[in-house]
C-alpha positions as CSV (number, residue, x, y, z in Angstrom):
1,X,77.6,-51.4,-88.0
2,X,80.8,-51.6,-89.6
3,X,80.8,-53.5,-92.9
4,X,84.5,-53.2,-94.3
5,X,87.1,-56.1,-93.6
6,X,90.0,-55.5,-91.7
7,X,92.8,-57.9,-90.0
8,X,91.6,-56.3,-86.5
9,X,88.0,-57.6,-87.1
10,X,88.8,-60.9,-87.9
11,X,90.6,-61.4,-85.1
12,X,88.2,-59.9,-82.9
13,X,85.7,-62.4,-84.3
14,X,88.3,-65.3,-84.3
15,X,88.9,-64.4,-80.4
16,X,84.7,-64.5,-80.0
17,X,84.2,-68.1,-81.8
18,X,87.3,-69.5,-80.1
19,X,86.4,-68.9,-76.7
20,X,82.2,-69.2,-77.1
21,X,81.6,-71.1,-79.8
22,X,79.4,-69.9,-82.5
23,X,79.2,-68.0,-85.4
24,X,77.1,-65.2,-83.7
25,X,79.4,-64.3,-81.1
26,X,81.8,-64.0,-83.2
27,X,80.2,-61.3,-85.8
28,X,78.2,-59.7,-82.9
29,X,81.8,-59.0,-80.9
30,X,83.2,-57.4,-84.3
31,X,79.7,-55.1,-85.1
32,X,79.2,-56.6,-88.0
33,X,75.8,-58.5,-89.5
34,X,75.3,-61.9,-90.3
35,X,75.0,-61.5,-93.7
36,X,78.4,-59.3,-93.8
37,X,80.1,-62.2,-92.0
38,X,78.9,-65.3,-94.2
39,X,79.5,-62.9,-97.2
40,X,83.3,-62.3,-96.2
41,X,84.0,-66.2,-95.6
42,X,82.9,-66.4,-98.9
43,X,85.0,-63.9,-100.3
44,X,88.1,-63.9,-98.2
45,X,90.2,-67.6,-98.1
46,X,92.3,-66.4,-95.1
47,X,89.2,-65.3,-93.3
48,X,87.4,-68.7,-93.5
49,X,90.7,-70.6,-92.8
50,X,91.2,-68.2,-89.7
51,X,87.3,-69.0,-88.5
52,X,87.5,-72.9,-89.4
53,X,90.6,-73.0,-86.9
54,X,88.9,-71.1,-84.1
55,X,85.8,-73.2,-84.7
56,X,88.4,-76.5,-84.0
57,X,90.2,-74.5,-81.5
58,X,87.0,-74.2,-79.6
59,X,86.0,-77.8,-80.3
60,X,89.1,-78.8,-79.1
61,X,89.5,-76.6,-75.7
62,X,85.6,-77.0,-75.3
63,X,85.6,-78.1,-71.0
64,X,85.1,-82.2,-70.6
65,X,81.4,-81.2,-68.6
66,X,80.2,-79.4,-71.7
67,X,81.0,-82.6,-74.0
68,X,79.8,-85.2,-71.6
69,X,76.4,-82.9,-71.8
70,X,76.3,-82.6,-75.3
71,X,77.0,-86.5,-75.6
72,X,73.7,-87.1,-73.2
73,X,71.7,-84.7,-75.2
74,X,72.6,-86.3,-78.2
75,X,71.9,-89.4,-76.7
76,X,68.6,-88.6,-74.9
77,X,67.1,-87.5,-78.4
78,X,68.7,-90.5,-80.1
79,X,67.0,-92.9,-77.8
80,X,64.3,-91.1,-76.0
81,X,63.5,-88.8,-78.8
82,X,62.1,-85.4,-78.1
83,X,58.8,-83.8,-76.0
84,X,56.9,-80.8,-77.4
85,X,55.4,-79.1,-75.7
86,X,52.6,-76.1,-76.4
87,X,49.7,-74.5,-75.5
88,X,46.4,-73.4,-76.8
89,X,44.5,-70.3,-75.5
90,X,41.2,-69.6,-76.4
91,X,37.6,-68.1,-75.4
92,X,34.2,-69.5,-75.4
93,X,31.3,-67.2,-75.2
94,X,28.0,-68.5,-74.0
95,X,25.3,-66.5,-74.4
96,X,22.1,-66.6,-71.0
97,X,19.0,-66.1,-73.0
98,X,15.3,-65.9,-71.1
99,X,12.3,-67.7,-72.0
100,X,11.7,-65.6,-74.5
101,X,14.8,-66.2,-76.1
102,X,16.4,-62.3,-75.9
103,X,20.0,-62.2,-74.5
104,X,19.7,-61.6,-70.8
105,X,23.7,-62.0,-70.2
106,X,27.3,-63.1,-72.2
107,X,29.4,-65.1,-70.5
108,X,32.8,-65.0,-71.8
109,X,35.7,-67.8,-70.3
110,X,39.1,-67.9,-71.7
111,X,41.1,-71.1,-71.3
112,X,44.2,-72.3,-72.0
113,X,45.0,-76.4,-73.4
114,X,48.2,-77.8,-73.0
115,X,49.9,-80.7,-75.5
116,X,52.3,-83.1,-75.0
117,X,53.5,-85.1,-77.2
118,X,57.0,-87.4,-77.8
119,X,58.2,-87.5,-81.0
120,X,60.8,-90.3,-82.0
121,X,64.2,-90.1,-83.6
122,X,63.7,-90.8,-87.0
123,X,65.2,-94.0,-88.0
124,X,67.4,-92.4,-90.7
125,X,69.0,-90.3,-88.2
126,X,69.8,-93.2,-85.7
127,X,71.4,-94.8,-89.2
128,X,73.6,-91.8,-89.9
129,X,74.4,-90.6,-86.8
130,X,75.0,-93.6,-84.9
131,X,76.1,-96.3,-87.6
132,X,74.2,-99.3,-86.2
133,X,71.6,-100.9,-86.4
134,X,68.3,-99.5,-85.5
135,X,66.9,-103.5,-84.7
136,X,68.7,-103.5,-81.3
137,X,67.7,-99.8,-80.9
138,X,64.2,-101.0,-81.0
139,X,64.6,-103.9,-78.8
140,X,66.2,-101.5,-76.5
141,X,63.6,-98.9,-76.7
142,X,60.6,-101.4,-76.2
143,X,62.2,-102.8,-73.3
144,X,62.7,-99.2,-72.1
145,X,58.7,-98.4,-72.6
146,X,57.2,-101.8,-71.3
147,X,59.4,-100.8,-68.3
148,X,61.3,-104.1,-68.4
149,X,64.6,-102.3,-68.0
150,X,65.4,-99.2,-66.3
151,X,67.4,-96.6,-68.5
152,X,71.3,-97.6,-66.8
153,X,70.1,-101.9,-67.9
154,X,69.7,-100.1,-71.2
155,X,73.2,-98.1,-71.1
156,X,74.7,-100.9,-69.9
157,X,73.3,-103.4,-72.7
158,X,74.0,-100.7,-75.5
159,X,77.8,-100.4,-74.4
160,X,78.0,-104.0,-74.2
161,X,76.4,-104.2,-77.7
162,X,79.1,-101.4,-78.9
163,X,81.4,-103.7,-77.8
164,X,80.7,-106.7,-79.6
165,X,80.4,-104.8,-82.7
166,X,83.9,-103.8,-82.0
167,X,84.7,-107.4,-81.4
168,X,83.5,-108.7,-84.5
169,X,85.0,-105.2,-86.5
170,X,88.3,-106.2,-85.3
171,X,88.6,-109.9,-85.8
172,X,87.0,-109.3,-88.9
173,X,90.2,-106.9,-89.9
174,X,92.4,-109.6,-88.6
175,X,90.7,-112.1,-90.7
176,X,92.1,-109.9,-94.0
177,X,95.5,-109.7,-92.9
178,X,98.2,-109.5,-95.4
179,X,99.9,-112.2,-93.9
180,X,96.8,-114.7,-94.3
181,X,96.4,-114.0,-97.8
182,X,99.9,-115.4,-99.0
């Protein structure tokens, strides 16, 4: 692995991030380790200015599918939350005994147990991320599980919700104009 900084490098790695995205492209296209790389953005200004633009460049240039995907994502876990999923193997070992109780046979059976489980968004998350508030959420959600409305009602309802809020955001702005307060 090479480990000294040179121009070249950087820009190998600036090429990397700006065209797929992440940090480990970028230092596995130049050889280097992870360490190496978080260690020169630390210790080289240019070289963290160079990376923050190709992170915005690649932010910016990102194709409209691959946002629309990461906004349903986002979305699915925000209101949907998530589904783990694992499994459990194991083996059970039964023992045939005769009458007079000496081990005539073992009987061995593996098996294998899978969970499910939906976790929520945590409420706190929904706060931060999305900046409203989590009561409508809820009533959304709830009519989403009792199956009272499908998941587009529930689009449509949140967006008209955003839109109120946006409503009452703006006349609220009016409301403190300068020219109301003379």
């Amino acid at each position: 692995m090479r480990e000294k900084y040179s121009q070249e490098l950087a820009e190998i790695i600036c090429q990397a991030i700006a065209s797929e995205g992440t940090d480990v492209c970028g230092f596995e296209a130049a050889g280097i380790s992870k360490n190496t790389f978080y260690q020169w953005l630390k210790k080289y200004p240019e070289f963290n200015a160079a990376i923050e633009a190709a992170r915005e460049k690649y932010t910016r240039d990102r194709p409209e599918s691959d946002k629309r995907q990461a906004r349903k994502c986002l979305s699915d876990y925000l209101y949907n939350g998530i589904v783990i999923e694992w499994e459990i193997t194991g083996e059970t070992v039964r023992n045939i005994e005769d009458p007079d109780g000496t081990v005539k046979q073992v009987l061995r059976e593996t098996f294998k147990k899978k969970h499910i489980e939906r976790r929520q968004c945590p409420k706190w998350v929904l706060d931060r991320v999305l900046g409203k508030n989590t009561a409508i959420l809820d009533a959304l959600q709830t009519l989403l599980t009792e199956g009272v409305a499908s998941e587009r009602q529930a689009e449509i309802i949140s967006r008209g919700v955003a839109l109120i809020e946006k409503e009452f955001k703006q006349q609220e702005a009016e409301s403190l104009a300068p020219e109301d307060l003379v």
